[in-house]
PyMOL Python script that loads the backbone (N, CA, C, O; Angstrom):
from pymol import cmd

cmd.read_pdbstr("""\
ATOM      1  N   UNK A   1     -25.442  16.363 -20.494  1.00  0.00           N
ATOM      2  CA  UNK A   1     -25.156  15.715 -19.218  1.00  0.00           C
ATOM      3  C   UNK A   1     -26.403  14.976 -18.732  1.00  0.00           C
ATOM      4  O   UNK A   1     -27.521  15.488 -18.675  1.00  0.00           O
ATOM      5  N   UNK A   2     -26.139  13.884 -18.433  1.00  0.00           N
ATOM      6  CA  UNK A   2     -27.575  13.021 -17.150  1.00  0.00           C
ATOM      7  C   UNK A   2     -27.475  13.802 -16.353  1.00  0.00           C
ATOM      8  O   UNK A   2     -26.534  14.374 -15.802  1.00  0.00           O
ATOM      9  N   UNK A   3     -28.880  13.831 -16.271  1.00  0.00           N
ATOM     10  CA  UNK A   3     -29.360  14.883 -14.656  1.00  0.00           C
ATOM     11  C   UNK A   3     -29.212  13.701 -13.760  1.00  0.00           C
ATOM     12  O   UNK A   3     -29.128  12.479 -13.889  1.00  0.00           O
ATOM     13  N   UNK A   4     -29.214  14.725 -12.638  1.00  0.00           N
ATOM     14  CA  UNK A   4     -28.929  14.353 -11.267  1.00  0.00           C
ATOM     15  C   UNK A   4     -29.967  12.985 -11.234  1.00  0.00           C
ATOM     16  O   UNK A   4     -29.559  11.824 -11.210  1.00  0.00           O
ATOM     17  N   UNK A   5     -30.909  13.258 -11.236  1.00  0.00           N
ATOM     18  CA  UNK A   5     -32.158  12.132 -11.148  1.00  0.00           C
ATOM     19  C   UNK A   5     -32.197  10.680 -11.806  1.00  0.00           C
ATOM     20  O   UNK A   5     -32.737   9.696 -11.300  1.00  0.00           O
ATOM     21  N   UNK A   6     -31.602  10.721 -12.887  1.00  0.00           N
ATOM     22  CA  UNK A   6     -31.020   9.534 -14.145  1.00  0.00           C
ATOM     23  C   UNK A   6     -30.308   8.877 -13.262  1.00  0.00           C
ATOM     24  O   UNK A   6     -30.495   7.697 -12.969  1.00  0.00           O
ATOM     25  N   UNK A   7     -29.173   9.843 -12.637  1.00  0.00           N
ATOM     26  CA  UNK A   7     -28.177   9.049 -11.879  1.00  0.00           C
ATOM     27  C   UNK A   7     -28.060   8.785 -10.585  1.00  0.00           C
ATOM     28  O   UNK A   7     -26.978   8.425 -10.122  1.00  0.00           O
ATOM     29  N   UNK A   8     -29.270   8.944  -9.753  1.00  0.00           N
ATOM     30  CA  UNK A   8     -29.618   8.978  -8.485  1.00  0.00           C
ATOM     31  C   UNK A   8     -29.672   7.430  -7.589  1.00  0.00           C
ATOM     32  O   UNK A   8     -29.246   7.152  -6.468  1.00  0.00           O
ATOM     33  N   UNK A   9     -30.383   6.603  -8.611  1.00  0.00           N
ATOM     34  CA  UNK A   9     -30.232   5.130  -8.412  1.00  0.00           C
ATOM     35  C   UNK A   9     -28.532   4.288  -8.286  1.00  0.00           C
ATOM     36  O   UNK A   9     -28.074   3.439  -7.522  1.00  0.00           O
ATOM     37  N   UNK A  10     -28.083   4.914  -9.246  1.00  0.00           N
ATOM     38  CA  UNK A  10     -26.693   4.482  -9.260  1.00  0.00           C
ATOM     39  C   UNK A  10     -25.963   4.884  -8.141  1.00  0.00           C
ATOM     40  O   UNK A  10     -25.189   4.054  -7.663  1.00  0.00           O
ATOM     41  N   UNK A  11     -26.059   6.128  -7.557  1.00  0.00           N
ATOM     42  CA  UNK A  11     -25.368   6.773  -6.366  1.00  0.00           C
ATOM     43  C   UNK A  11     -25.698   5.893  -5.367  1.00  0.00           C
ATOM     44  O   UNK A  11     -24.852   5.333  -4.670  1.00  0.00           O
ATOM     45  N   UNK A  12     -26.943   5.733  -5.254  1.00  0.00           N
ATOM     46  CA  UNK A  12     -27.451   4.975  -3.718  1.00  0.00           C
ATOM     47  C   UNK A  12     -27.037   3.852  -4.163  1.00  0.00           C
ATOM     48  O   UNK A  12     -26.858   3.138  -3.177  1.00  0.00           O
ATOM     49  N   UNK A  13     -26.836   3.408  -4.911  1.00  0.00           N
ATOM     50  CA  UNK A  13     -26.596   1.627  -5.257  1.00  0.00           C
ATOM     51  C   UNK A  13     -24.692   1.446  -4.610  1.00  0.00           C
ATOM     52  O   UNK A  13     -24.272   0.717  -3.711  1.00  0.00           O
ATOM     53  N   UNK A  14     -23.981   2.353  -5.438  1.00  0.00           N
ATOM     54  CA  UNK A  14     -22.962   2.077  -5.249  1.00  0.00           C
ATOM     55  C   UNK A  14     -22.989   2.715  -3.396  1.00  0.00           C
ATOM     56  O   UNK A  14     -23.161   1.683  -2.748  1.00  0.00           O
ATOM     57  N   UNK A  15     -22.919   3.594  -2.660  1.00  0.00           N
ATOM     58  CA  UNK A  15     -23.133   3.884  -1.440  1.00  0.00           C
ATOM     59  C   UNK A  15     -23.309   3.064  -0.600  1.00  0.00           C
ATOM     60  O   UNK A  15     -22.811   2.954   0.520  1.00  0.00           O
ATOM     61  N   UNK A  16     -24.398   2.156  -1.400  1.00  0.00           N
ATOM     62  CA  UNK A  16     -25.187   1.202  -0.333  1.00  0.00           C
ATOM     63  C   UNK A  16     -23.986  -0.033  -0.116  1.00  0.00           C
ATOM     64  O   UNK A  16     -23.900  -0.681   0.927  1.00  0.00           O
ATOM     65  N   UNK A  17     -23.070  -0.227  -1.320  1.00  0.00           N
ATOM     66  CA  UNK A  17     -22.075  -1.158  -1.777  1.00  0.00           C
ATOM     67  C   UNK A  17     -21.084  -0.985  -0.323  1.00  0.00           C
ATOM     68  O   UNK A  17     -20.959  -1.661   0.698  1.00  0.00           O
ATOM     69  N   UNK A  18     -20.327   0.594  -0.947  1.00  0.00           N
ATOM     70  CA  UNK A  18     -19.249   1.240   0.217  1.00  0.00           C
ATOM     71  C   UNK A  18     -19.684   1.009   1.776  1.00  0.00           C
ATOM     72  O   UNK A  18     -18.950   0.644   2.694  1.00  0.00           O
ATOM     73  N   UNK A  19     -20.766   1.250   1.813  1.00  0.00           N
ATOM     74  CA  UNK A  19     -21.233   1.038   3.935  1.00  0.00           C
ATOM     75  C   UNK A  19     -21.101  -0.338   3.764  1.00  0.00           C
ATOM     76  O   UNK A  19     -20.046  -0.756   4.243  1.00  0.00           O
ATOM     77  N   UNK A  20     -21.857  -1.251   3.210  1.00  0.00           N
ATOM     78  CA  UNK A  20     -22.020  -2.705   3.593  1.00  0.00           C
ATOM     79  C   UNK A  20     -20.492  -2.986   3.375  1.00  0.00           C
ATOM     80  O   UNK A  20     -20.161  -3.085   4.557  1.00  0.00           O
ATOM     81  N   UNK A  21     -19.571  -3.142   2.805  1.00  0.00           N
ATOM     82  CA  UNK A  21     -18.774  -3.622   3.023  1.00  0.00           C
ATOM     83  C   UNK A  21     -17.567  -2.899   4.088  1.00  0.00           C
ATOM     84  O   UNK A  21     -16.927  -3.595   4.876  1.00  0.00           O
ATOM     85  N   UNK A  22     -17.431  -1.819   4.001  1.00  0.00           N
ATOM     86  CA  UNK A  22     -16.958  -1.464   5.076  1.00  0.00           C
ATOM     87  C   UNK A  22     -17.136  -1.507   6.612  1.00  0.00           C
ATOM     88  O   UNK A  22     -16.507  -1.181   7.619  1.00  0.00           O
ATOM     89  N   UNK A  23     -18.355  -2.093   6.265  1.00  0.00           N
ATOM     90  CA  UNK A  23     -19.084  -2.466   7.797  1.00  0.00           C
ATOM     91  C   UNK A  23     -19.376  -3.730   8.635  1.00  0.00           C
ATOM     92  O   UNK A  23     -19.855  -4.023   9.731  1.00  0.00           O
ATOM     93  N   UNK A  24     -18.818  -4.351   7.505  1.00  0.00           N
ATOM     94  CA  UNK A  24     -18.745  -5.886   7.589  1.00  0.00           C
ATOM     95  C   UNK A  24     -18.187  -6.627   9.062  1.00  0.00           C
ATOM     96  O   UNK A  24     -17.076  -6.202   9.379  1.00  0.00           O
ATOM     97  N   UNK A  25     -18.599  -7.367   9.745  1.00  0.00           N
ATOM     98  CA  UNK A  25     -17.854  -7.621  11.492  1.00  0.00           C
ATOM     99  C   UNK A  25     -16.349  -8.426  10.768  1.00  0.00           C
ATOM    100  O   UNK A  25     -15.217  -8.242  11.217  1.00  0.00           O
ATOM    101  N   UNK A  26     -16.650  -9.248   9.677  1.00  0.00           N
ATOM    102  CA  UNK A  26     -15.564 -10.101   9.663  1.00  0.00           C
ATOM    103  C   UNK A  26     -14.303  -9.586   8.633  1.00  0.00           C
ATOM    104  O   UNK A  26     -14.466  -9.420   7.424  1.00  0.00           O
ATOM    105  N   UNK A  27     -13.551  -9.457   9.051  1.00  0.00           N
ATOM    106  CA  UNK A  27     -11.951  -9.029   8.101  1.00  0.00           C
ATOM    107  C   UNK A  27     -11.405  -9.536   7.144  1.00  0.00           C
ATOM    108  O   UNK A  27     -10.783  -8.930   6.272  1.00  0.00           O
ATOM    109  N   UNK A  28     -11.730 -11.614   7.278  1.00  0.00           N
ATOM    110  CA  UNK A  28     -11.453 -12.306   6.366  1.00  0.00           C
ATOM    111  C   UNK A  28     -12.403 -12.278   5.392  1.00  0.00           C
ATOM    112  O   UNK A  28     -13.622 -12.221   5.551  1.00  0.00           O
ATOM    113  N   UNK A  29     -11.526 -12.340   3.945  1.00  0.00           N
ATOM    114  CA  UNK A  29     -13.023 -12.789   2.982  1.00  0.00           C
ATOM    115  C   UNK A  29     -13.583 -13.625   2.529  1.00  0.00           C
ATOM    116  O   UNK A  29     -13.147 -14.205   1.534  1.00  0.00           O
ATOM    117  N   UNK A  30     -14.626 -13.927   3.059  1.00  0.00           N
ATOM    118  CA  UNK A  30     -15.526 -15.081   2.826  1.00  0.00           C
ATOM    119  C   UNK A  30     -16.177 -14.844   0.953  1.00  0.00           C
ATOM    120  O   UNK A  30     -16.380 -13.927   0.156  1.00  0.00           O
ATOM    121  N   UNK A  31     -16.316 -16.768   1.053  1.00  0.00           N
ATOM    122  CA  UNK A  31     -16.843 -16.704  -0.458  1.00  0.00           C
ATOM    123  C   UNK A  31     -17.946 -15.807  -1.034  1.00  0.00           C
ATOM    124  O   UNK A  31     -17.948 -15.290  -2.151  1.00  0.00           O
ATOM    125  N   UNK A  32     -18.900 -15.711  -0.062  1.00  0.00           N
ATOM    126  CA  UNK A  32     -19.908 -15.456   0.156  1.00  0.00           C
ATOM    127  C   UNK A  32     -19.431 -14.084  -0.212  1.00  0.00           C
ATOM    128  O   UNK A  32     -19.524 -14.035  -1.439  1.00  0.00           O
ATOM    129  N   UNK A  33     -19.000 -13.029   0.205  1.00  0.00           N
ATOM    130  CA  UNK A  33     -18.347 -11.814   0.190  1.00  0.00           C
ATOM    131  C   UNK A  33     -17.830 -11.661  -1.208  1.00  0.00           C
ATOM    132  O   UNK A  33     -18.173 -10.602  -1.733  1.00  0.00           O
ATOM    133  N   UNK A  34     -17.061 -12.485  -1.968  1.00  0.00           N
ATOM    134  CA  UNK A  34     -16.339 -12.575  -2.910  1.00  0.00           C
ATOM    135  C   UNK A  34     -17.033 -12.192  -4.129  1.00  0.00           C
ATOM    136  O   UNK A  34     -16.757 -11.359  -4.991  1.00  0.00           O
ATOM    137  N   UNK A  35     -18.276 -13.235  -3.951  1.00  0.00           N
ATOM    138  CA  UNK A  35     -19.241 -13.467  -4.877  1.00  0.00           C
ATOM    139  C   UNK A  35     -20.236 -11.661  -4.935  1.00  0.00           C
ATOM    140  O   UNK A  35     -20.513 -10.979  -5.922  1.00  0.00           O
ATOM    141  N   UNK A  36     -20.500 -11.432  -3.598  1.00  0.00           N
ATOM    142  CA  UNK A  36     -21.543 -10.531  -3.502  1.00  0.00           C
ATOM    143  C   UNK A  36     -20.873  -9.240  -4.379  1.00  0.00           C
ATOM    144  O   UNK A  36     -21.374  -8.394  -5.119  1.00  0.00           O
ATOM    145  N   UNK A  37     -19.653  -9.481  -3.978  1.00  0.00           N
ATOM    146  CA  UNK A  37     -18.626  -8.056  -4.603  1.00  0.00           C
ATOM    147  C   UNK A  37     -18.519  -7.789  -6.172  1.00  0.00           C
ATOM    148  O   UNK A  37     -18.203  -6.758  -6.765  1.00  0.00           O
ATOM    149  N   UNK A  38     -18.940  -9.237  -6.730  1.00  0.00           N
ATOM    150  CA  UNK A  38     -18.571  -9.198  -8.193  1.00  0.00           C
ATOM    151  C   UNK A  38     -19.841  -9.445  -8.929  1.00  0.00           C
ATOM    152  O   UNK A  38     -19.909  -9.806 -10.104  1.00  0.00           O
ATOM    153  N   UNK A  39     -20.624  -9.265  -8.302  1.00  0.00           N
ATOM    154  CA  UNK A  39     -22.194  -8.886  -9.002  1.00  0.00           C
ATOM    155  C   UNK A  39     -22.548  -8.259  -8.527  1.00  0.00           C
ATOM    156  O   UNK A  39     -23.735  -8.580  -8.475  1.00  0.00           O
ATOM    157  N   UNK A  40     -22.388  -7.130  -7.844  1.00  0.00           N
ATOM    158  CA  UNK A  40     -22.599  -5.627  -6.819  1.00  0.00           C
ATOM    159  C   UNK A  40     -21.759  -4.983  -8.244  1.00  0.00           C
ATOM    160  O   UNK A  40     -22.474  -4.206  -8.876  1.00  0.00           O
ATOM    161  N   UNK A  41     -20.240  -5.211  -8.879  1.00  0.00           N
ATOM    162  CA  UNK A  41     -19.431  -4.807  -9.863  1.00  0.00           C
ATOM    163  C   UNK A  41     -20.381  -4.442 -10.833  1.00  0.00           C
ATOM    164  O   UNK A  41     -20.816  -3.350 -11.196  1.00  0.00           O
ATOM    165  N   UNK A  42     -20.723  -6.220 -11.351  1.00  0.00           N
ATOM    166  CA  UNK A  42     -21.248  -5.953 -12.703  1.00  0.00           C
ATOM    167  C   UNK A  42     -22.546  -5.582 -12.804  1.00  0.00           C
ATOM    168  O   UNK A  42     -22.982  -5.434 -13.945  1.00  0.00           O
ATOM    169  N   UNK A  43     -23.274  -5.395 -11.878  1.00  0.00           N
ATOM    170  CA  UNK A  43     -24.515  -4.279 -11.523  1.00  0.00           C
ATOM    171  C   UNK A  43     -24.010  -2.695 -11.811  1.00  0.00           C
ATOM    172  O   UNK A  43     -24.525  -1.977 -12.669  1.00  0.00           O
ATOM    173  N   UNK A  44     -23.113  -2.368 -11.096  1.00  0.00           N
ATOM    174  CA  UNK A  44     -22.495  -0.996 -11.484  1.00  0.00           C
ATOM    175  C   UNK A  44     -22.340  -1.101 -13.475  1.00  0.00           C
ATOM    176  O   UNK A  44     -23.017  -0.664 -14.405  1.00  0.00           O
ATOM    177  N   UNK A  45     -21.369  -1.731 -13.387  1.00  0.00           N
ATOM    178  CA  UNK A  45     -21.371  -1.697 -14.836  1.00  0.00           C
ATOM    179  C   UNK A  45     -22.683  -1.965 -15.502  1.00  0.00           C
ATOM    180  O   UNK A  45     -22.917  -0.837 -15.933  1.00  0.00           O
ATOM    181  N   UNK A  46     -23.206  -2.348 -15.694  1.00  0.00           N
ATOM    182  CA  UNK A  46     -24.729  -2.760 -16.337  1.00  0.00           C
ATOM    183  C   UNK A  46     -25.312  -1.311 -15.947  1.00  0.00           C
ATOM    184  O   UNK A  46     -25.318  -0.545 -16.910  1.00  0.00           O
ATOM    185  N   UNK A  47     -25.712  -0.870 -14.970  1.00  0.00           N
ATOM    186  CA  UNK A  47     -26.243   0.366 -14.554  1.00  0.00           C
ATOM    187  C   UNK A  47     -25.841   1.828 -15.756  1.00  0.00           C
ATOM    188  O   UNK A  47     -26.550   2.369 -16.605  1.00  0.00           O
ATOM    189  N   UNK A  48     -24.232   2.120 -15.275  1.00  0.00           N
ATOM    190  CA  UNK A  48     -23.392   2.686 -16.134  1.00  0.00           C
ATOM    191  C   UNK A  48     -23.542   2.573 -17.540  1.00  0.00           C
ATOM    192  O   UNK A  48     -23.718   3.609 -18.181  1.00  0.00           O
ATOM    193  N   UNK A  49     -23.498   1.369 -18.176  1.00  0.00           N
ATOM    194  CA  UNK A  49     -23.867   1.205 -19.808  1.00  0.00           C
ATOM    195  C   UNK A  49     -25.345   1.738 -19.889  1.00  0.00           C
ATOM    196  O   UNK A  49     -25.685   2.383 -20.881  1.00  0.00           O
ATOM    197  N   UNK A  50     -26.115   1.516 -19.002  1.00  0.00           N
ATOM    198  CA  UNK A  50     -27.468   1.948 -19.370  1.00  0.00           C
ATOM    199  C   UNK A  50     -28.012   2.913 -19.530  1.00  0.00           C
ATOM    200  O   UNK A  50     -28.990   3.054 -20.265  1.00  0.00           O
ATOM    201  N   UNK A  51     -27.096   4.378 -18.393  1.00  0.00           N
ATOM    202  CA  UNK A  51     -26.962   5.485 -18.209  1.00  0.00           C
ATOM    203  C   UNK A  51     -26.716   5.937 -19.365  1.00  0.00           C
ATOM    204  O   UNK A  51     -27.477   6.662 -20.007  1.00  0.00           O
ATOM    205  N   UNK A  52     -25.285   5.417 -19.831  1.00  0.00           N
ATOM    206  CA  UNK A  52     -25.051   6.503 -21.391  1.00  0.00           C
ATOM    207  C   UNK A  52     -25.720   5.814 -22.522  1.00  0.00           C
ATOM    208  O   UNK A  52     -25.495   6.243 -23.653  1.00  0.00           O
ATOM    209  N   UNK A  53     -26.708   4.554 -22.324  1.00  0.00           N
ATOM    210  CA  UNK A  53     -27.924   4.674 -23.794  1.00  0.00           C
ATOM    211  C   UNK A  53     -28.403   5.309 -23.922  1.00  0.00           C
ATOM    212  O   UNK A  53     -28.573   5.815 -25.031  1.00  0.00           O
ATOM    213  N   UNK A  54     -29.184   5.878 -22.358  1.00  0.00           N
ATOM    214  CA  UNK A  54     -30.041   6.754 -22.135  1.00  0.00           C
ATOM    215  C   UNK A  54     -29.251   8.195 -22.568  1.00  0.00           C
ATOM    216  O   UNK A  54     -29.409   8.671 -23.692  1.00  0.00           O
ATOM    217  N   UNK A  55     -28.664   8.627 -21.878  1.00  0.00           N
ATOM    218  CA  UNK A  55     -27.901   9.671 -22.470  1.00  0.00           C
ATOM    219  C   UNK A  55     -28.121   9.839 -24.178  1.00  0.00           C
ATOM    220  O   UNK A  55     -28.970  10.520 -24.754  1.00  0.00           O
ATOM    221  N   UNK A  56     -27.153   9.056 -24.708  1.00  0.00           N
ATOM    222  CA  UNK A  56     -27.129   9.112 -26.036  1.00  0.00           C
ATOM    223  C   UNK A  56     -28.302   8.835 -26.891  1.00  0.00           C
ATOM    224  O   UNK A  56     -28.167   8.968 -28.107  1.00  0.00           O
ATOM    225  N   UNK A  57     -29.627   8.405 -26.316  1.00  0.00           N
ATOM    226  CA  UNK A  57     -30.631   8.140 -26.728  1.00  0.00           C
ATOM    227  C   UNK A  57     -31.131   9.909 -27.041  1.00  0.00           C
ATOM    228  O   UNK A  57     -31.221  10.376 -28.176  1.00  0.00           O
ATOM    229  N   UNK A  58     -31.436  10.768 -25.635  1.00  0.00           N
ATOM    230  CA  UNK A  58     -32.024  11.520 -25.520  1.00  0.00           C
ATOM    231  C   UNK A  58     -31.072  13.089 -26.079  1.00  0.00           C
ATOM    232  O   UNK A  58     -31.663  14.160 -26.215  1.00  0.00           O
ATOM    233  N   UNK A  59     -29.721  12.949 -26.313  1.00  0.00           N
ATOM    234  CA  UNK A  59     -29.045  14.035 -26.985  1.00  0.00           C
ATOM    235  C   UNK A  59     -28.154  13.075 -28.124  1.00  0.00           C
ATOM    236  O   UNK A  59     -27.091  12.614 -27.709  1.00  0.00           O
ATOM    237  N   UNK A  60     -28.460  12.842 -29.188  1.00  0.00           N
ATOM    238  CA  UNK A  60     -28.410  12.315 -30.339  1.00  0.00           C
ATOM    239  C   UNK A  60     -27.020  13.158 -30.800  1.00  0.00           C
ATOM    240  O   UNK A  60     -26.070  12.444 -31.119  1.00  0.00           O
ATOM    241  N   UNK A  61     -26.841  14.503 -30.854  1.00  0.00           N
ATOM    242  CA  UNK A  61     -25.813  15.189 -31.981  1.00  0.00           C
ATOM    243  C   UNK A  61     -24.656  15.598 -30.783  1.00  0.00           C
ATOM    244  O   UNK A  61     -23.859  16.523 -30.937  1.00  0.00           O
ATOM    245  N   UNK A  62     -24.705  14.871 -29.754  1.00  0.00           N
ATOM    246  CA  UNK A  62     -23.345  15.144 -28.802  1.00  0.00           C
ATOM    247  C   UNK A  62     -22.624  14.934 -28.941  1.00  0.00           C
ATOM    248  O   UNK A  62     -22.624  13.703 -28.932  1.00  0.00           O
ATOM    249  N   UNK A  63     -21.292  15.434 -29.204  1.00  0.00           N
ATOM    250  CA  UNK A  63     -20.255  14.517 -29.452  1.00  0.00           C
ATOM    251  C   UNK A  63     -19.581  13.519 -28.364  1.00  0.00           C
ATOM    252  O   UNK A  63     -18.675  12.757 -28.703  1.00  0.00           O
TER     253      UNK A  63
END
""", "prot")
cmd.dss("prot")
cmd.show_as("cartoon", "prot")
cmd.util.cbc("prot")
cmd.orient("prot")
């Protein structure tokens, strides 16, 4: 398993995602919004792939 710490960046990243947009004044979605949402995404994902290199880097015979 990634320790807590490996995955600590990712928690606050995505968190930081959930408040800002839920907190947003405006209801409609702006481009601006659109855009921020889908490289906030593929940050998660990029993050995530990096997590289990690391993983699989450091326990080699896991299945």
């Amino acid at each position: 398993m990634l320790r807590i710490v490996e995955l600590t960046p990712v928690f606050i990243h995505i968190g930081a995602v959930v408040y800002w947009s839920s907190h947003t004044t405006s209801k409609r979605e702006s481009v601006m919004t659109t855009k921020i949402k889908a490289s906030t995404n593929e940050l998660v994902a990029i993050k995530s792939a990096l997590a289990l290199m690391l993983y699989k880097l450091h326990n080699p015979y896991d299945a």
